[in-house]
DRENFITOR-189717 format. One record per residue (C-alpha): x, y, z. Coordinates in steps of 0.5 Angstrom, whole numbers, plus 500, padded with zeros to 3 digits. Layout:
BEGIN
    x    y    z
    X    Y    Z
...
***
This chain:
BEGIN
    x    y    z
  614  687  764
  617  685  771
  617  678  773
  617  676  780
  621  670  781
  621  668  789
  622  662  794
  616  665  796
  612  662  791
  616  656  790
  619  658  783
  626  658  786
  629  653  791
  635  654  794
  638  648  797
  640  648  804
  645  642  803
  649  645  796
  648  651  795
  644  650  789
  640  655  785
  634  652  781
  629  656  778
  623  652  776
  618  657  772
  612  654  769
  611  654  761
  605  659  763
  610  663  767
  615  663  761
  610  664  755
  607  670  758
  613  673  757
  614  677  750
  620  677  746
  626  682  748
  631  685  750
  631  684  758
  635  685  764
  635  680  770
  638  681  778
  638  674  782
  638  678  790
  639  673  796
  636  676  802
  638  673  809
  634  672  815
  636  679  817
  633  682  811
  640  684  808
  640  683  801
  647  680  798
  647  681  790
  649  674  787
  649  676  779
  645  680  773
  646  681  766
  643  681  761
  638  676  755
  634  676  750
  627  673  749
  625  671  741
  620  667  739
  620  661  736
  626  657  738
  624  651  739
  618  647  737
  616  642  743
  610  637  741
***
C-alpha cells in the first residue's frame, strides 16, 4: 500500500513561521491502512523542485490499540 500525504491536498502543512511539520490525515485516511509492517520518508521539495530528505524509518500498524467512542 502507498499512501500519499502532500501539502498539496492539505494533509501536511508546513508552518512558514516556525518550521513545524503537522500532518493531519483523516480517520478514513488512517483506517484504510491495514496492519503491518511499513516504512515511510517525509521529502521536503523547494521552489526549484530540489528534493531535501528530512527523515525515514520504520513503523508498525496493529489493530486494535486503542478504542475511541
Amino acid at each position: 500500500m502507498q499512501l500519499s500525504l502532500t501539502t498539496g491536498n492539505g494533509v501536511i502543512v508546513i508552518s512558514a513561521l516556525t518550521g513545524e511539520v503537522t500532518l493531519n490525515a483523516s480517520v478514513a485516511t488512517l483506517a484504510a491502512i491495514s496492519p503491518g509492517n511499513y516504512f515511510y520518508d517525509l521529502i521536503l521539495f523547494d521552489s526549484d523542485g530540489k528534493p531535501t530528505a528530512l527523515l525515514a524509518g520504520r513503523c508498525i500498524v496493529e489493530a486494535g490499540i486503542t478504542a475511541v467512542s
